[in-house]
N, C-alpha and C positions, 0 to 999 in steps of 0.2 A: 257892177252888173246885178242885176235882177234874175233867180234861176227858182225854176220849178225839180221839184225830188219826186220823182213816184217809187213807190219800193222801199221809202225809212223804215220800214219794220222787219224787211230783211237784213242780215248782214252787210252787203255792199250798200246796202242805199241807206243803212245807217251809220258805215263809215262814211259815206260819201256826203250825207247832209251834216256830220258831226266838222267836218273838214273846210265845205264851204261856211259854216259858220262862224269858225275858227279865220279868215282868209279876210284882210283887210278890204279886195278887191268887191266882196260881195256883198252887199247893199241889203239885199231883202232875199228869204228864203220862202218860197213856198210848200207847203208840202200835202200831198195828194193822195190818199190813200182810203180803204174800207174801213180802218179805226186806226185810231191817233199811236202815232208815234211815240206816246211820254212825254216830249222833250219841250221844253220851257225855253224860251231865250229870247231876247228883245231885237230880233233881226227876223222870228220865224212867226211863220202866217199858218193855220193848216186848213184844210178841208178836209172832214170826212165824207167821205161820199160812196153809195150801195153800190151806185151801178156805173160801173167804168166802161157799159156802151150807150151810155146817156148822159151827156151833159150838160146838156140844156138848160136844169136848176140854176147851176154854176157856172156859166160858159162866161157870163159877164165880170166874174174873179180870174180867169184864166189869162186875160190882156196884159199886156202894158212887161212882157218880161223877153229876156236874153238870152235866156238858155234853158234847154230840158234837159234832168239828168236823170235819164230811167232807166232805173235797177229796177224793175220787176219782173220776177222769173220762177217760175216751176220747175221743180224736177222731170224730168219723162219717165221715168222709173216708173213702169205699172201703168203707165197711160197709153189708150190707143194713140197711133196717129190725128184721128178725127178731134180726138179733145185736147192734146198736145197743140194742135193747131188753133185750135179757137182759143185756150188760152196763154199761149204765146206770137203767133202770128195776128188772130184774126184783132184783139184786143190791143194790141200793139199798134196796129195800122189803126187803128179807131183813134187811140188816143193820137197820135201822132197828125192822122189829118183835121184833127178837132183842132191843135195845135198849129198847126201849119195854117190852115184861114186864120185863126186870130191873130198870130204873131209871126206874118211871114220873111222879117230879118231874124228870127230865133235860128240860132243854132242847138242842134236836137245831138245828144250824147247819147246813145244806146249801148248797153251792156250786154255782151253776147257771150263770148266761152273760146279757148282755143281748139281748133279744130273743127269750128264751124264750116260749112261746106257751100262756097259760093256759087258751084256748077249746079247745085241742088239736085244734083244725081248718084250723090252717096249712098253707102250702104245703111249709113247709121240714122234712123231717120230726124233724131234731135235736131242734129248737122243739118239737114236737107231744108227744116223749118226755120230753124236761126238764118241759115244762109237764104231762105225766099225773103227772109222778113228785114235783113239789111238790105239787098237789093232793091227790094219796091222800098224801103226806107230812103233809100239815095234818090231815087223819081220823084218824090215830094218837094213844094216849095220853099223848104226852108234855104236860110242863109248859106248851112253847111250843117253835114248831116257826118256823123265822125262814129264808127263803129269800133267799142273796145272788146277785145278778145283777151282776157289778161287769163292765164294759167290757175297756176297755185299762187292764193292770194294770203299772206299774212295776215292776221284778225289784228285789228288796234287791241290795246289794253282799254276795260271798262266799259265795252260795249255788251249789251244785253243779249244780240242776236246775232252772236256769234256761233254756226253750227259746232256742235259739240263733236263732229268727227274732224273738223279744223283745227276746233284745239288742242283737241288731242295732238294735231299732228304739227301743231306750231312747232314745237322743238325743231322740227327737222327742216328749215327755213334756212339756215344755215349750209348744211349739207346741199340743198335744191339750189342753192344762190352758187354753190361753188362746182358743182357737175353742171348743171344747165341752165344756166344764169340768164337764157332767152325767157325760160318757160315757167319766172315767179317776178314777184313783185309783193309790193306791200298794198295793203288798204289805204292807206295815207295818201299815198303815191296815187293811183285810180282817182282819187279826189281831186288831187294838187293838178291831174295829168287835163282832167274836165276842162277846168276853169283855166288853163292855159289855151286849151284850144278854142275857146270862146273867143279869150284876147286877142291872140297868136293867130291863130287858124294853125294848120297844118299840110306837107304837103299830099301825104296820105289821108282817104277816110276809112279806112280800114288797122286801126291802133294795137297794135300786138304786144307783151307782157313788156318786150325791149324799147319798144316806144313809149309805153307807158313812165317805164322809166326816166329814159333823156327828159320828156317833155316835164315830168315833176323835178329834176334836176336845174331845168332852165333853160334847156339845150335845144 
């Protein structure tokens, strides 16, 4: 398979394209982002590109692939509603319907958070935005539209951007795996769990930390 990464310079979307490219099944990498990722490797393509509600320049590099796997995400911490929205919803839906014309047997991978809120009439407003933006994410033409929620994520070893309150709290991965064994998973795993459902499909679009799991196991 042929898969596009938006988000390599975050944590997940650097575990996530370190994985696919590690993953005999995956062909060609692209990766999509305002400044390069670092990373070198004879399977990986990148674009840098300023403006991710314009893609015009580059629309003619976006063709010819199987899957999106976009890890890109903000904190809401400190931000209104209004800008939370535009750069997590409104940016989202851009890149995704840019996507969806060009490549409409693509299967689109979104990374969202546990506790995202699907009625979008939550208290919390993070939740209310993740859960609009899977929603109209499902209404799109893609192939299958597959939404991860994974919890507390395990950082890989040797990763650049890995938040530094993660790893601090790596140690206790163990502990989280043995009291609530729904609501963790590894980085590896979120990787392995993508490009299964590319192959596979799945019967849910909505992938929660336990499914993440089975689906990286084989299951």
């Amino acid at each position: 398979m042929n898969v596009i990464v938006f988000g390599a310079t975050g944590m997940v979307g650097e575990g996530v394209l370190h994985t696919a490219l590690r993953d005999a099944q995956v062909e060609q990498v692209l990766v999509v982002g305002r400044r390069s990722c670092g990373v070198q490797h004879p399977k990986l393509t990148e674009i840098v590109h300023g403006d991710f509600f314009d893609f015009s320049p580059v629309a003619h590099q976006l063709k010819g692939y199987d899957a999106c796997f976009f890890c890109l995400g903000v904190s809401s911490v400190g931000m209104s509603e209004a800008d939370y929205r535009r750069t997590t919803y409104d940016l989202t839906m851009h890149v995704a319907n840019t996507l969806a014309a060009l490549n409409p047997g693509m299967t689109f991978c979104y990374v969202s958070g546990m506790g995202t809120d699907s009625t979008e009439q939550g208290r919390l407003m993070w939740a209310r935005v993740k859960g609009k933006t899977e929603n109209d994410l499902r209404k799109l033409p893609f192939r299958a539209v597959y939404c991860f929620r994974p919890g507390f994520i395990r950082p890989m070893e040797g990763m650049r951007n890995t938040l530094r309150l993660v790893r601090l709290l790596g140690w206790t991965y163990p502990l989280w795996k043995r009291v609530a064994p729904g609501s963790v998973c590894t980085l590896e795993e979120v990787g392995r769990a993508m490009i299964r459902v590319v192959q596979r499909g799945y019967a849910m679009p909505i992938v929660e930390s336990r499914d993440i799991v089975r689906l990286a196991e084989g299951e």
